[in-house]
C-alpha positions in Angstrom: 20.9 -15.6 -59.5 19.9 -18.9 -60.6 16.6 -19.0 -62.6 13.5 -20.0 -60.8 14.5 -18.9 -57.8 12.2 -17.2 -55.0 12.8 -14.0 -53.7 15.3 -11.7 -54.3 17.7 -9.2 -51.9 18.6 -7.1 -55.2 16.0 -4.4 -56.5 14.6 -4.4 -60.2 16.5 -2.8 -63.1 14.3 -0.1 -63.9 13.8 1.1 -67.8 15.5 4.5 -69.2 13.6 7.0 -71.2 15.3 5.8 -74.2 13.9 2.2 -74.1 10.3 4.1 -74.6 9.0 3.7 -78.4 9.4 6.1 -80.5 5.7 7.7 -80.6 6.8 8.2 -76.9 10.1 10.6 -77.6 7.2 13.7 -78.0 6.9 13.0 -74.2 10.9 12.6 -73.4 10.8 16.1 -71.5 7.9 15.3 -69.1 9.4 11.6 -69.1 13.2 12.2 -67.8 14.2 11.5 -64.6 11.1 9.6 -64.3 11.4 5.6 -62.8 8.5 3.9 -64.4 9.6 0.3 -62.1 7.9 2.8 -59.4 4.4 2.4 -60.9 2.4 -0.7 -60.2 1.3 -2.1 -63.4 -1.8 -3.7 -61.8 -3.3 -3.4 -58.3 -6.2 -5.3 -56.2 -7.6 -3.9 -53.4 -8.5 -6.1 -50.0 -9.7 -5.7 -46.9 -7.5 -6.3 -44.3 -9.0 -5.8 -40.7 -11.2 -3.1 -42.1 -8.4 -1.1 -43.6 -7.9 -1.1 -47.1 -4.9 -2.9 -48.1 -3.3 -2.5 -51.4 -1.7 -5.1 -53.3 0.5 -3.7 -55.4 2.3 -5.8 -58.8 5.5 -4.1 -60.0 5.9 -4.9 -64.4 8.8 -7.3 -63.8 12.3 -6.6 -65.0 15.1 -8.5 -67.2 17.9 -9.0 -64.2 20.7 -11.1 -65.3 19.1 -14.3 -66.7 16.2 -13.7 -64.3 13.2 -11.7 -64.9 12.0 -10.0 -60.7 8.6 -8.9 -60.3 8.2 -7.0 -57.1 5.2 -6.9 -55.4 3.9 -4.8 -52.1 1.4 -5.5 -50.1 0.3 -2.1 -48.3 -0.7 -2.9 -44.5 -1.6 -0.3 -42.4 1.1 -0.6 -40.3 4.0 -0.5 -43.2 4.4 -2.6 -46.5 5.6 -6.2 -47.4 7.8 -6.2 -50.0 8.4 -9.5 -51.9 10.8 -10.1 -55.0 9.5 -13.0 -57.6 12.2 -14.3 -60.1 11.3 -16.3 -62.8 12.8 -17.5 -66.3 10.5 -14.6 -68.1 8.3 -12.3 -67.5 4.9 -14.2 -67.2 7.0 -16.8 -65.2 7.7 -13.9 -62.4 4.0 -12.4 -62.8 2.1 -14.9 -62.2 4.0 -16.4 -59.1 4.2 -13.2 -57.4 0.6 -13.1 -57.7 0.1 -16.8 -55.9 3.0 -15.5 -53.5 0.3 -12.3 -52.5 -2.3 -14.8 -52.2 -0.4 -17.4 -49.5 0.6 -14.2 -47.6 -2.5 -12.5 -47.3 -4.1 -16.6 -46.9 -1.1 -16.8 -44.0 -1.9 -13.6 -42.0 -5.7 -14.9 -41.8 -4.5 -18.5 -41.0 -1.3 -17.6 -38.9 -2.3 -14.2 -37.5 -5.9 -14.2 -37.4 -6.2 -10.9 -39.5 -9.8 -10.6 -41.2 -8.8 -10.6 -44.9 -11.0 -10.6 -47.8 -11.0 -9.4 -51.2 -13.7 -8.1 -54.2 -16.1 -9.2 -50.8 -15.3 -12.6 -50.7 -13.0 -14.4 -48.7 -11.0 -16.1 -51.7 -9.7 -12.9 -52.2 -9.8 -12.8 -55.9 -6.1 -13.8 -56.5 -4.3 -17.0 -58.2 -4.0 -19.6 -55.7 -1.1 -21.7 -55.8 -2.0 -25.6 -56.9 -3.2 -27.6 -54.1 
């Protein structure tokens, strides 16, 4: 995969229990088997013709030369999964933030879902630059 590129058919790389530090090793036992990629690292909650609709960001994961951050977006009637690569970390994060943002900006423009956010209708996310 070539670096910078959007979206992405293959799923994260999740982290062992033996990349944990090592104040964590007291917790191996309740830790194994356990795949912390499953756990959003952060969330934001919007409103998404009057259901609550879950944006969900994914801690983004070394892939190749790529880092993915994966992020769901929890409509009522099933999630929308999108993969973010970027050359690090921060460069997946904060795209697949703008990339929740022109979706949920999309299904209000597009679709004519009512879709707000922290009660405002700018929804509270990164926008992309104009």
């Amino acid at each position: 995969m070539s670096r910078g590129r959007l979206g992405s058919s293959r799923s994260p790389i999740a982290p062992t229990v033996d990349d944990l530090p090592p104040l964590a090793s007291q917790m191996r036992p309740a830790l194994e088997g356990l795949n912390m990629a499953s756990e959003p690292f952060v969330k934001r909650l919007i409103v998404g013709d009057g259901h609550d609709v879950e944006c969900r960001f994914f801690r983004p994961e070394e892939e190749a030369d790529d880092s993915v951050c994966r992020l769901e977006i929890g409509w009522p009637e099933g999630p929308k999964s999108i993969s973010i690569c970027g050359v690090d970390q921060v460069q997946a994060a904060g795209p697949a933030m703008q990339a929740a943002h022109a979706h949920l900006l999309a299904a209000r423009e597009r679709h004519g879902r009512a879709v707000s956010g922290l009660g405002e209708p700018s929804l509270g996310l990164p926008a992309l630059p104009a």
